[in-house]
N, CA and C atoms as an extended XYZ file, in Angstrom:
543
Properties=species:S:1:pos:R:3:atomname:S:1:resname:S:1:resid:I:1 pbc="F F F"
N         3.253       19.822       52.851 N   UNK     1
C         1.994       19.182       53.146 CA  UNK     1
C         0.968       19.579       52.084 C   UNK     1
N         0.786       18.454       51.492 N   UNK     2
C        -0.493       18.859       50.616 CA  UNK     2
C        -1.697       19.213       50.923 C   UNK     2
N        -2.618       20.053       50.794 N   UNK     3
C        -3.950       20.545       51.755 CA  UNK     3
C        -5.105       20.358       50.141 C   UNK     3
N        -5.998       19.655       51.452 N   UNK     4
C        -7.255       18.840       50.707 CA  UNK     4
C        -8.621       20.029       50.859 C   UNK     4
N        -8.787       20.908       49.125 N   UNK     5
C        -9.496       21.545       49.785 CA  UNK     5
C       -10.734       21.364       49.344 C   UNK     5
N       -11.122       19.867       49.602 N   UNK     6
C       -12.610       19.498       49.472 CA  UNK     6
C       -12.869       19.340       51.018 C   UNK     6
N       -12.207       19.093       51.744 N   UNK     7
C       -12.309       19.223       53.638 CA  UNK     7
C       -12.664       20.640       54.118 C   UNK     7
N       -12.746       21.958       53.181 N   UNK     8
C       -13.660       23.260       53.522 CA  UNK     8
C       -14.647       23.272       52.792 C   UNK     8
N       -15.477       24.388       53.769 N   UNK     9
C       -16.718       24.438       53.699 CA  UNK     9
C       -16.430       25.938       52.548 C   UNK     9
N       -16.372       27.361       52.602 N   UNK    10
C       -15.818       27.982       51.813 CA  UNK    10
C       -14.480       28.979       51.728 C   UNK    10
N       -13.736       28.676       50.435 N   UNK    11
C       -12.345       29.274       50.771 CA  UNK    11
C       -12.447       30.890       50.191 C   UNK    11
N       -11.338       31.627       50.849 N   UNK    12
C       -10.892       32.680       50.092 CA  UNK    12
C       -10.050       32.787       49.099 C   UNK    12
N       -10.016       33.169       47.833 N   UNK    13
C        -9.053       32.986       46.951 CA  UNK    13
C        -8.044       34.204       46.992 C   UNK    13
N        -6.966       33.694       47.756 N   UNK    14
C        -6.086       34.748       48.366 CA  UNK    14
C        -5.126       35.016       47.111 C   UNK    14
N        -3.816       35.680       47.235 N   UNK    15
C        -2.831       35.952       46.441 CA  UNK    15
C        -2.394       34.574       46.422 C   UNK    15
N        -2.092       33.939       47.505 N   UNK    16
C        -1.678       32.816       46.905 CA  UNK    16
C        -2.018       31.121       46.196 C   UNK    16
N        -3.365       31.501       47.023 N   UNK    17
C        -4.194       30.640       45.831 CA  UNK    17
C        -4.860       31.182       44.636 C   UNK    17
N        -4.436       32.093       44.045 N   UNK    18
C        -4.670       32.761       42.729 CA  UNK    18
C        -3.574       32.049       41.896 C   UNK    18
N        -1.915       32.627       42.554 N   UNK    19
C        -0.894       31.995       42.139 CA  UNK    19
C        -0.577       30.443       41.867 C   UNK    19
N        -1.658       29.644       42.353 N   UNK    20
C        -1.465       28.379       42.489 CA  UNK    20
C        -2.239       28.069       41.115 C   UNK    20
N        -3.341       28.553       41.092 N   UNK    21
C        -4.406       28.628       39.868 CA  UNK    21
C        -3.580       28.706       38.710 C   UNK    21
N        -3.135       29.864       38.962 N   UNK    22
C        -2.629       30.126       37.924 CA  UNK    22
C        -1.114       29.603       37.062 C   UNK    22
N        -0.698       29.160       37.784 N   UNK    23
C         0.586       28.014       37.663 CA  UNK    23
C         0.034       26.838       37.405 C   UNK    23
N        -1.338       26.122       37.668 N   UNK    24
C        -2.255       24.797       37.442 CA  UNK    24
C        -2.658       25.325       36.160 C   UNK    24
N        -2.943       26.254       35.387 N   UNK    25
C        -4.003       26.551       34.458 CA  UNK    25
C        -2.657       26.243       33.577 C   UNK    25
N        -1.462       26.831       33.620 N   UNK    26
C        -0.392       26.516       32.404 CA  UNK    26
C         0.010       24.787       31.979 C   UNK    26
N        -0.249       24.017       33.606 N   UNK    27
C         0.464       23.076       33.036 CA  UNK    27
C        -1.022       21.831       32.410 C   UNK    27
N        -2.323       22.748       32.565 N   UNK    28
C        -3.612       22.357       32.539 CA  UNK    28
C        -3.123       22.463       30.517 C   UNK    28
N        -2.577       23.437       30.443 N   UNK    29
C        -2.814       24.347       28.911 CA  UNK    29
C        -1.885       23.363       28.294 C   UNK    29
N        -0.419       23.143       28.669 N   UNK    30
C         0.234       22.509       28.312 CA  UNK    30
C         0.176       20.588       27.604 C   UNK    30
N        -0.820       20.586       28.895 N   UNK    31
C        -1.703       18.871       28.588 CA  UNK    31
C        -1.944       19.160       27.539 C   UNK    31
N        -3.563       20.071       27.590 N   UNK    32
C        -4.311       20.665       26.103 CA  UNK    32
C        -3.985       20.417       24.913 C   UNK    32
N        -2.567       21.058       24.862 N   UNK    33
C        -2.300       21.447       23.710 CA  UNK    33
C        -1.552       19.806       23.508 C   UNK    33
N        -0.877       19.288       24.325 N   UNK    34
C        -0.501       17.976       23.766 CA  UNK    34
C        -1.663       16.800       23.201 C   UNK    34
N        -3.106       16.932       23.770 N   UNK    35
C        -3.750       15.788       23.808 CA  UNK    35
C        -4.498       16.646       22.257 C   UNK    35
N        -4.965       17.522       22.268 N   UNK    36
C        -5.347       18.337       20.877 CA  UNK    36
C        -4.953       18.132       19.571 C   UNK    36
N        -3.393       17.944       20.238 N   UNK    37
C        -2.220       17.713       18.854 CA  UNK    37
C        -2.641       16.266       18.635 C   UNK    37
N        -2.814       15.338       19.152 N   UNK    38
C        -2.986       14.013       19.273 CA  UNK    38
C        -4.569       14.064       19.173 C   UNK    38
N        -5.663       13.652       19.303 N   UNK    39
C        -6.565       13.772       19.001 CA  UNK    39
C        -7.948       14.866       18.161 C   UNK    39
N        -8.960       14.760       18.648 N   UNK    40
C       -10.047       14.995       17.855 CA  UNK    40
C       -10.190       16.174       18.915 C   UNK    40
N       -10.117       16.601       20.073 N   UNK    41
C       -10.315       17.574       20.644 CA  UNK    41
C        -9.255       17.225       22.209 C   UNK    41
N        -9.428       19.011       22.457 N   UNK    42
C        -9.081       18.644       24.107 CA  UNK    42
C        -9.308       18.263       25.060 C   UNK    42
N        -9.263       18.858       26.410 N   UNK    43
C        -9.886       17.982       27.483 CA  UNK    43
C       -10.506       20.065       28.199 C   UNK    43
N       -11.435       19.641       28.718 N   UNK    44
C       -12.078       20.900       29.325 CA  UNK    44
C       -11.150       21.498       30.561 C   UNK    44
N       -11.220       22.613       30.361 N   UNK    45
C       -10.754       23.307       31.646 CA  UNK    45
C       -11.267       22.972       33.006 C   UNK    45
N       -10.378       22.398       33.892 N   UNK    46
C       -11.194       21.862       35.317 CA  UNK    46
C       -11.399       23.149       35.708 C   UNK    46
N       -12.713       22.933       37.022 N   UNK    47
C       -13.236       23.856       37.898 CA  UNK    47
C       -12.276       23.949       38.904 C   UNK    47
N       -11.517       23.164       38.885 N   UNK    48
C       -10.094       23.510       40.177 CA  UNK    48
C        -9.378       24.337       39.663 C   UNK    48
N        -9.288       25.101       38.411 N   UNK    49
C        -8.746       26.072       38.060 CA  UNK    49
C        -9.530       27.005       37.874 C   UNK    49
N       -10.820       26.961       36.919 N   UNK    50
C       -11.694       28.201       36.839 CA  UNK    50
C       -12.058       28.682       37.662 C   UNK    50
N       -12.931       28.041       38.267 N   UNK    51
C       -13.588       28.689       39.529 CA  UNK    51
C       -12.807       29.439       40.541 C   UNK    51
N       -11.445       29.494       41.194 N   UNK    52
C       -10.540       30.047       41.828 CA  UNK    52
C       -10.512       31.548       41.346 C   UNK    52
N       -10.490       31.381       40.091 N   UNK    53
C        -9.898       32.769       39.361 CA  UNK    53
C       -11.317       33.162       39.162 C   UNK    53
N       -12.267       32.636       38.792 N   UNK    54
C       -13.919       33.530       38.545 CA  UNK    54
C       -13.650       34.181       40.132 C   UNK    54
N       -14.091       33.601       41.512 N   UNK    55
C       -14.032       34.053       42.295 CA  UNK    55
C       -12.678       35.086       42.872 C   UNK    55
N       -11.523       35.045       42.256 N   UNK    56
C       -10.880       35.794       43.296 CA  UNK    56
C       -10.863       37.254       41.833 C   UNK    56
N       -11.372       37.073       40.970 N   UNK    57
C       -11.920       38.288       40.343 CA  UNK    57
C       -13.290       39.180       40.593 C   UNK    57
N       -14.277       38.358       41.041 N   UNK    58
C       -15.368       38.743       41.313 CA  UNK    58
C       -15.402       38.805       43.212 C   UNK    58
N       -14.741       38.512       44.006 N   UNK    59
C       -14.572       38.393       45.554 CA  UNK    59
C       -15.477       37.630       45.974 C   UNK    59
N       -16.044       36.268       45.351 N   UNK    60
C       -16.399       35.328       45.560 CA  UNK    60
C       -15.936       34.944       46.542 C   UNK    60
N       -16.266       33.645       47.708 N   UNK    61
C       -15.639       32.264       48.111 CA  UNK    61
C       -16.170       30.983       47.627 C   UNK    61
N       -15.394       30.307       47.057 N   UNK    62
C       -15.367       29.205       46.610 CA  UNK    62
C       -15.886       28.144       47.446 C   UNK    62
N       -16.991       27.133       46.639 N   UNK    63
C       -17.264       25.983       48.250 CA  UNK    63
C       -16.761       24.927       47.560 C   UNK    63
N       -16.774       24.513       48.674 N   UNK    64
C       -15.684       23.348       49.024 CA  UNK    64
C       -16.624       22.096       49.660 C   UNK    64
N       -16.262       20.914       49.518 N   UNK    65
C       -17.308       19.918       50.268 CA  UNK    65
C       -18.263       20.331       50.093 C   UNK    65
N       -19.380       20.295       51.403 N   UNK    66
C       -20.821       20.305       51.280 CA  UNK    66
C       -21.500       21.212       50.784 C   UNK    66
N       -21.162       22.182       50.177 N   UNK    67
C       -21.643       23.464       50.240 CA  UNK    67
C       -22.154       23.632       48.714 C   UNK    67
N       -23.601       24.048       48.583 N   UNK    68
C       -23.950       24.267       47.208 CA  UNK    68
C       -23.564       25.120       46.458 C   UNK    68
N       -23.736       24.931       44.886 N   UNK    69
C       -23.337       26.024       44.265 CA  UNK    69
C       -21.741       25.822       44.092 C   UNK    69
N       -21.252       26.594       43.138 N   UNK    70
C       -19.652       26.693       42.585 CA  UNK    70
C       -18.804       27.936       43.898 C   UNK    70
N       -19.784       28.645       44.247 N   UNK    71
C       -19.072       30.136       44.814 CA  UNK    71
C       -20.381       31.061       45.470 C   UNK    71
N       -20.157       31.519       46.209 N   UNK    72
C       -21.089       32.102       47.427 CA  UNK    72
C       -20.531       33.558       47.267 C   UNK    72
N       -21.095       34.545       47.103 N   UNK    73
C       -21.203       35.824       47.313 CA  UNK    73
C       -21.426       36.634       48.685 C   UNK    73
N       -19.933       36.745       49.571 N   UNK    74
C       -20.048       36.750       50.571 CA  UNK    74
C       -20.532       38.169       51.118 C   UNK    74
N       -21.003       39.062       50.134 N   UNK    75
C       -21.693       40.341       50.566 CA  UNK    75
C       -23.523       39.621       50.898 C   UNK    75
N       -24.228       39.375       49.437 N   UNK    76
C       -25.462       39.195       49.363 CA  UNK    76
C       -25.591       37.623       49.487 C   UNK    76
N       -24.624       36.766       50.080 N   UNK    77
C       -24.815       35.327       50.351 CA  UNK    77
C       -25.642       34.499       48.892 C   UNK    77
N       -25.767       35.036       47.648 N   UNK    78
C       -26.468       34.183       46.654 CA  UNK    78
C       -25.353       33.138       46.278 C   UNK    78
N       -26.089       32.424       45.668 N   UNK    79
C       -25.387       30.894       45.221 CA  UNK    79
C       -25.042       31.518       43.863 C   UNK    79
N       -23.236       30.929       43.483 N   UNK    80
C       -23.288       31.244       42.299 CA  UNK    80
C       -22.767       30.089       41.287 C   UNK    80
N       -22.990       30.343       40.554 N   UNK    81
C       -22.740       28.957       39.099 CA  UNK    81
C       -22.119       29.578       37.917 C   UNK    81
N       -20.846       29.152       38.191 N   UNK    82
C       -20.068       29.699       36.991 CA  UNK    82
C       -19.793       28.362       35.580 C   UNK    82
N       -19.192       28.788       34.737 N   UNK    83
C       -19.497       28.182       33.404 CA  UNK    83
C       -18.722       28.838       32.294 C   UNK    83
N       -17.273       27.678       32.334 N   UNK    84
C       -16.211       28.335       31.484 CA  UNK    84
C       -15.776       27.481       29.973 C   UNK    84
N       -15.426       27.916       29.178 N   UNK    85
C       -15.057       27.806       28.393 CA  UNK    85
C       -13.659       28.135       27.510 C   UNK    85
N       -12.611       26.830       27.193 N   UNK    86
C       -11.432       27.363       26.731 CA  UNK    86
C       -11.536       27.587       25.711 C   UNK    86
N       -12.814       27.684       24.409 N   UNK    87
C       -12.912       27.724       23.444 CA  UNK    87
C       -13.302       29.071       23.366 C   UNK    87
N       -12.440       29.677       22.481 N   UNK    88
C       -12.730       31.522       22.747 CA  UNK    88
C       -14.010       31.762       21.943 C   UNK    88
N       -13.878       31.139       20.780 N   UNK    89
C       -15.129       31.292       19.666 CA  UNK    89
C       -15.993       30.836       19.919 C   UNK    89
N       -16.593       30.339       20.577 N   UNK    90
C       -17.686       28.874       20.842 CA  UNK    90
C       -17.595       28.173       21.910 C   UNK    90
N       -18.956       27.911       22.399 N   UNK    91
C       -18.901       27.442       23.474 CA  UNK    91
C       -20.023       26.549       23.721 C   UNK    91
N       -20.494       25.557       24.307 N   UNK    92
C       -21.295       24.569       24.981 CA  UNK    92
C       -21.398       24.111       26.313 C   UNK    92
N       -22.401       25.042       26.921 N   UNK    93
C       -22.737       24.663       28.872 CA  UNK    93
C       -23.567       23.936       29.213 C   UNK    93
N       -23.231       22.767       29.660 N   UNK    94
C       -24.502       22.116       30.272 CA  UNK    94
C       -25.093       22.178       31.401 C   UNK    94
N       -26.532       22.025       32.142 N   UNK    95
C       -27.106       22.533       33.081 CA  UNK    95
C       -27.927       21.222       33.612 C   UNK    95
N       -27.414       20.755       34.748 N   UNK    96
C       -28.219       19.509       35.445 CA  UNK    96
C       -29.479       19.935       35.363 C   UNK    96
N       -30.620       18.875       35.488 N   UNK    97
C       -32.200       18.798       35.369 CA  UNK    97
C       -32.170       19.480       37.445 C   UNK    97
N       -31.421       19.523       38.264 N   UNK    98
C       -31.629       19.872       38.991 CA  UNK    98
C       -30.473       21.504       39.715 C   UNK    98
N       -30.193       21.761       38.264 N   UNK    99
C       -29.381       23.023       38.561 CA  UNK    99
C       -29.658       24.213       38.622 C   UNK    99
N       -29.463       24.936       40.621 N   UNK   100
C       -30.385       26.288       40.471 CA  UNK   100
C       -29.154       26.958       41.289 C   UNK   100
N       -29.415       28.322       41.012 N   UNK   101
C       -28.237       29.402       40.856 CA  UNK   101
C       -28.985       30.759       41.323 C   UNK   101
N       -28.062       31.144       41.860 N   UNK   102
C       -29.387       32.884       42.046 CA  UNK   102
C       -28.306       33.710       41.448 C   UNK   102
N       -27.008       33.481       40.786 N   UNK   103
C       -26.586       34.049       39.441 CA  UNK   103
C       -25.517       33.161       38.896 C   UNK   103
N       -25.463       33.306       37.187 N   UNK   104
C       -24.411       32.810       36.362 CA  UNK   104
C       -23.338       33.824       35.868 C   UNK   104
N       -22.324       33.154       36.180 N   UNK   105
C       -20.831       33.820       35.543 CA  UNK   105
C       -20.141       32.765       34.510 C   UNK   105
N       -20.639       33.723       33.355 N   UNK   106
C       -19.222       32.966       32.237 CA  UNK   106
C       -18.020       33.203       31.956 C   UNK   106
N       -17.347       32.533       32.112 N   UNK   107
C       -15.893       32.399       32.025 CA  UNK   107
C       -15.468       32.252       30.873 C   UNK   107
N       -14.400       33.108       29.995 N   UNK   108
C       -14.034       32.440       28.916 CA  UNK   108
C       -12.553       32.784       28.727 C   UNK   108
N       -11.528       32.128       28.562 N   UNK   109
C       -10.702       32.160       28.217 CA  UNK   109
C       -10.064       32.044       26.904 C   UNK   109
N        -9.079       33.089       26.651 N   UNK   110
C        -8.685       32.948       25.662 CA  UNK   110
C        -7.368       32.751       25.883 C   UNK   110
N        -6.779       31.138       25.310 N   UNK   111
C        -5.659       30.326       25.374 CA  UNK   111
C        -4.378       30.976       24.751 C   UNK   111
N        -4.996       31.334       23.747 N   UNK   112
C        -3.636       32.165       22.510 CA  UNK   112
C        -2.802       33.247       23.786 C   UNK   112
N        -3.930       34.571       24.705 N   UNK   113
C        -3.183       35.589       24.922 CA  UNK   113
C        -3.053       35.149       26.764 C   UNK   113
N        -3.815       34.109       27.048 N   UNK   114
C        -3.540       33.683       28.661 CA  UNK   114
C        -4.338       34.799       29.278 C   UNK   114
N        -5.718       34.884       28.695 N   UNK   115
C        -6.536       35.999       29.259 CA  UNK   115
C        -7.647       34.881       29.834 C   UNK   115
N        -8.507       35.454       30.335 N   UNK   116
C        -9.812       35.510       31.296 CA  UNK   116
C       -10.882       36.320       30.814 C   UNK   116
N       -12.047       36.203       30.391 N   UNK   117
C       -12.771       37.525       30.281 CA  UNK   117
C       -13.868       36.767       31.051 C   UNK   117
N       -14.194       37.569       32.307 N   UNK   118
C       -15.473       37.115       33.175 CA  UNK   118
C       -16.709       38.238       32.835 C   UNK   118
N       -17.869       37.340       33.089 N   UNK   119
C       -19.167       38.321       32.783 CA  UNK   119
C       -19.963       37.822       33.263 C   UNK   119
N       -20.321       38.655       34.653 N   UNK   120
C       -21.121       38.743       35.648 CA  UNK   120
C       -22.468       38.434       34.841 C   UNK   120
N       -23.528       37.575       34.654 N   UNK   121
C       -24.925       37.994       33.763 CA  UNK   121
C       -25.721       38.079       34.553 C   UNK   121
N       -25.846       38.225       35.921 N   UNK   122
C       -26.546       38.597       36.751 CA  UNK   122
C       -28.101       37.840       36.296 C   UNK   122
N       -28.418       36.530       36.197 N   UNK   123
C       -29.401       35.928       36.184 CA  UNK   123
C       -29.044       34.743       36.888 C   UNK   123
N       -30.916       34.318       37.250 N   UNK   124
C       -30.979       33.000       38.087 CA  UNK   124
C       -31.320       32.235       37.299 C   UNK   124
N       -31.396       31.105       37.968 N   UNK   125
C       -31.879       29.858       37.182 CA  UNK   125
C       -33.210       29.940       36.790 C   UNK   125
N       -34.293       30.472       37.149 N   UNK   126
C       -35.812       30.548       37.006 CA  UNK   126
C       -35.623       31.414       35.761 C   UNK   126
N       -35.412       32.450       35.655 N   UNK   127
C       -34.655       33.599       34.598 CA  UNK   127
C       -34.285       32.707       33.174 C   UNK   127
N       -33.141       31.884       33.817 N   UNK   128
C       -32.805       31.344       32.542 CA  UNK   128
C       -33.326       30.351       31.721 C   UNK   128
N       -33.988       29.903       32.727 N   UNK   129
C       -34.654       28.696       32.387 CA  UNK   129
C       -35.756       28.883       31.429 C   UNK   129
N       -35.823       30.273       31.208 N   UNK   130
C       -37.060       31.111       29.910 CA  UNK   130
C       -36.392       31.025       28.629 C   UNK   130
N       -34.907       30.639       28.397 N   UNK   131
C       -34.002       31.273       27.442 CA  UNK   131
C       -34.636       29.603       26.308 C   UNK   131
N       -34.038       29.805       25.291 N   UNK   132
C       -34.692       28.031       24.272 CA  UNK   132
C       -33.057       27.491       24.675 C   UNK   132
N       -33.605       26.104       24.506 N   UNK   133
C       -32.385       24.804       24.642 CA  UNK   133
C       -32.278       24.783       23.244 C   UNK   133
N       -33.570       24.828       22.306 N   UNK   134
C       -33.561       24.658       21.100 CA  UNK   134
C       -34.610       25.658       20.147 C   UNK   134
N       -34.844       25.303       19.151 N   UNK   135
C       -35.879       26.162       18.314 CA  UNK   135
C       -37.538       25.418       19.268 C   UNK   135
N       -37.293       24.275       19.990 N   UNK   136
C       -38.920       24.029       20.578 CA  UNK   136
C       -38.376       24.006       21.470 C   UNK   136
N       -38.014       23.981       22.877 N   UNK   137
C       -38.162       23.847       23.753 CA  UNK   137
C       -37.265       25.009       24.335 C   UNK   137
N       -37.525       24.987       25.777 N   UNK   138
C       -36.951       26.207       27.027 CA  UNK   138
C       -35.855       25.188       27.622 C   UNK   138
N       -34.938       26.165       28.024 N   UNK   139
C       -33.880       25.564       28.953 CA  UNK   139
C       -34.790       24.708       30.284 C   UNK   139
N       -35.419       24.947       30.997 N   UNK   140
C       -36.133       24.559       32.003 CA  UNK   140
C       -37.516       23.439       31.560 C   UNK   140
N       -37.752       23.215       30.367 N   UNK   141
C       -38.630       22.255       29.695 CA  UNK   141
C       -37.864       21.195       29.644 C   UNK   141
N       -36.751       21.403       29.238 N   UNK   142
C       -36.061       20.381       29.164 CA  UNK   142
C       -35.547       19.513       30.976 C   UNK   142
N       -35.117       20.864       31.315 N   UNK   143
C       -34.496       20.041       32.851 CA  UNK   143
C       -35.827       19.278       33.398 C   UNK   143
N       -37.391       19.537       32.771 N   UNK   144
C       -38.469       18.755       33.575 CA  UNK   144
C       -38.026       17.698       33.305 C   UNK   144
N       -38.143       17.427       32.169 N   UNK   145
C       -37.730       16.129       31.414 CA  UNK   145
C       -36.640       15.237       31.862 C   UNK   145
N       -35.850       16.026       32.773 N   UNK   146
C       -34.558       14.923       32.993 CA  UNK   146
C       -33.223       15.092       32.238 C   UNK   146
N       -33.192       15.965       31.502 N   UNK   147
C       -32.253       16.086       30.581 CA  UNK   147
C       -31.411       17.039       30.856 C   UNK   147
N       -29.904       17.499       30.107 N   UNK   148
C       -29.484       18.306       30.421 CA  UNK   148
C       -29.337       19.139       29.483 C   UNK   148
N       -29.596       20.190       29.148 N   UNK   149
C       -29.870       21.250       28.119 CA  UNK   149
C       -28.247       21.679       28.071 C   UNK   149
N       -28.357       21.658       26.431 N   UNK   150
C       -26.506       22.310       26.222 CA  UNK   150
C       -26.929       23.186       25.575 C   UNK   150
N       -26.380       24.739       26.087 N   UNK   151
C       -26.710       25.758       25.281 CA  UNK   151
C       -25.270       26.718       25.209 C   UNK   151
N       -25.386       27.767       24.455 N   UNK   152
C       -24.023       28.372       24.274 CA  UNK   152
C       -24.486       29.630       24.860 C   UNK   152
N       -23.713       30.069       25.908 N   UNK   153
C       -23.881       31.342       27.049 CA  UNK   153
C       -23.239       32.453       25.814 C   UNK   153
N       -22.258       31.943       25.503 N   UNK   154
C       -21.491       33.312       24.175 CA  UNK   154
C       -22.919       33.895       23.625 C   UNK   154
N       -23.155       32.499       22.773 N   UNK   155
C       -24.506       33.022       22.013 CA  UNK   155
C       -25.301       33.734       22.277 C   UNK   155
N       -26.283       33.122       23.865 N   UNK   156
C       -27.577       33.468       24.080 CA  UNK   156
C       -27.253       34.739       24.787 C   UNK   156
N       -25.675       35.156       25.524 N   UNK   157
C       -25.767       36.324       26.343 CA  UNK   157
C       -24.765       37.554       25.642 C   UNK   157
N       -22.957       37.088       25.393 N   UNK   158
C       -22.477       37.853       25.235 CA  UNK   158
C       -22.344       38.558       23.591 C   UNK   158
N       -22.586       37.781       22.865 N   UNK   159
C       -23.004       37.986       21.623 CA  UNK   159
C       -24.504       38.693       21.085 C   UNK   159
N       -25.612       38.038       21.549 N   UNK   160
C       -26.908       38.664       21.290 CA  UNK   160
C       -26.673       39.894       21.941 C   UNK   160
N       -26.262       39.983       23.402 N   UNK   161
C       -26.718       41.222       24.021 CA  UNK   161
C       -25.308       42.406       23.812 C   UNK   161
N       -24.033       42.153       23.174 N   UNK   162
C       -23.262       42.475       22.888 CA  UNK   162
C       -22.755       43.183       24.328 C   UNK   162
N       -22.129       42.138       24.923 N   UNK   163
C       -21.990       42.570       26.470 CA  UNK   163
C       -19.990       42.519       26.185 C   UNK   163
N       -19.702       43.468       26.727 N   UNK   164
C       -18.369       43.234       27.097 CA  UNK   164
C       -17.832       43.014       28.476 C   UNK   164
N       -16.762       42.311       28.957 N   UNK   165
C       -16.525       41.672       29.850 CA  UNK   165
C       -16.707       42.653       31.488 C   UNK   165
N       -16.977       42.143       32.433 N   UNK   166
C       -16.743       42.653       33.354 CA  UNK   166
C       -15.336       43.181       34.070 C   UNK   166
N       -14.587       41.890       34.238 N   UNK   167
C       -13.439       41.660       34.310 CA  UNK   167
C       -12.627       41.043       33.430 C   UNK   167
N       -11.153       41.706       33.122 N   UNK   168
C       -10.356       40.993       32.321 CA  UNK   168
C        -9.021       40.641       33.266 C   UNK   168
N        -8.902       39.261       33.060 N   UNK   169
C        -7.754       38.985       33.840 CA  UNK   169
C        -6.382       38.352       33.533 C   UNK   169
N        -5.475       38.732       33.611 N   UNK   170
C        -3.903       38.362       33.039 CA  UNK   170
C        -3.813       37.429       33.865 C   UNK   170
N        -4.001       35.901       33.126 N   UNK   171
C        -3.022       34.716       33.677 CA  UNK   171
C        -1.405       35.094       33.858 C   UNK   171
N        -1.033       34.909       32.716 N   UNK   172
C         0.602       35.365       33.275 CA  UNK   172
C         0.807       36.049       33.949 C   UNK   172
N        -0.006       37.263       34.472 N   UNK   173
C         0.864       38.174       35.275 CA  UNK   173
C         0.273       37.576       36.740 C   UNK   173
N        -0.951       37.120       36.748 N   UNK   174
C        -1.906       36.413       37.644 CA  UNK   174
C        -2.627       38.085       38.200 C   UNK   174
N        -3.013       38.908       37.648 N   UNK   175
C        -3.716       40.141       37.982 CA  UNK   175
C        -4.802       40.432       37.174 C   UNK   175
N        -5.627       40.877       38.098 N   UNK   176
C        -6.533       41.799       37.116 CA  UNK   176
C        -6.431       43.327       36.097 C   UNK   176
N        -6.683       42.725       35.166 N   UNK   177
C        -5.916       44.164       33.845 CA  UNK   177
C        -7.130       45.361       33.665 C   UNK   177
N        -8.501       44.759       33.924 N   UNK   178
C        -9.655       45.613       33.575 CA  UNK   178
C       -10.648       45.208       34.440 C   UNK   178
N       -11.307       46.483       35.293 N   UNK   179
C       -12.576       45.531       36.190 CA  UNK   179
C       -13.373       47.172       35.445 C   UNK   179
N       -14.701       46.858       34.779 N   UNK   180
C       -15.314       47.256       34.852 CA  UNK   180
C       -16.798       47.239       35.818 C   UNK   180
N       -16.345       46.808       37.017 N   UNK   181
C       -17.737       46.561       37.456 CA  UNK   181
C       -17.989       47.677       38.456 C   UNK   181
């Protein structure tokens, strides 16, 4: 029986929906690398794979259907908004004119070793919304406007602030290898 899990409100990302993730993320990688070979770029990592693994690294629950936000923090109940990237070097996040978060987690994967590196940045949307979209304008100047600000989280967080990962996580093995938190 196939189970529809846009019909919950929020899930736990158990052992075995880690394992599921993580068996989806190979044959996700496998597309990748075919449509890459064939075109001008790939296709983005779905949130039916990231988000599973942000949360069952961080003890998130994932929402499902109605429920705002990517993942709920079931200690301090904040809304969370994660934001991944299969491009290890570089990256580009976009942020709806109506996207608010009471924290961001970037996700980045690196394809070559089938790693994960998550990083808690512990900011909200009001917070971020101070950071530039560009050399004139603020992330949040822009969302007045209607627009959606693409900015690079590598850049503005893990690079400037020279942050190393919170969590590192082994796709293949489907475990966590390093939790510094």
């Amino acid at each position: 029986m196939k189970v529809n899990y846009n019909d919950f409100g929020y899930i736990k990302i158990d052992d075995a929906r880690i394992d599921e993730a993580c068996n989806a993320y190979f044959k996700w990688k496998d597309l990748n690398t075919y449509i890459s070979n064939n075109s001008h770029r790939g296709i983005n990592i779905p949130d039916a794979i990231s988000e599973p693994m942000g949360c069952y690294c961080l003890g998130y629950l994932w929402n499902r259907g109605k429920k705002a936000g990517d993942a709920t923090d079931p200690i301090t109940n904040k809304k969370i908004e994660f934001k991944a990237t299969s491009r290890y070097n570089g990256d580009l996040s976009s942020f709806g004119p109506k996207c608010t978060f009471d924290n961001l987690v970037f996700l980045r994967f690196n394809l070559d070793e089938n790693i994960l590196f998550v990083y808690n940045l512990n900011i909200d949307s009001d917070e971020f919304g101070k950071y530039p979209a560009n050399k004139c304008e603020t992330i949040q100047e822009q969302k007045n406007q209607g627009r959606r600000p693409h900015v690079s989280l590598q850049s503005l967080f893990v690079d400037a602030k020279h942050l190393e990962p919170d969590i590192i996580f082994d796709i293949r093995k489907c475990r966590i290898i390093k939790n510094n938190t």
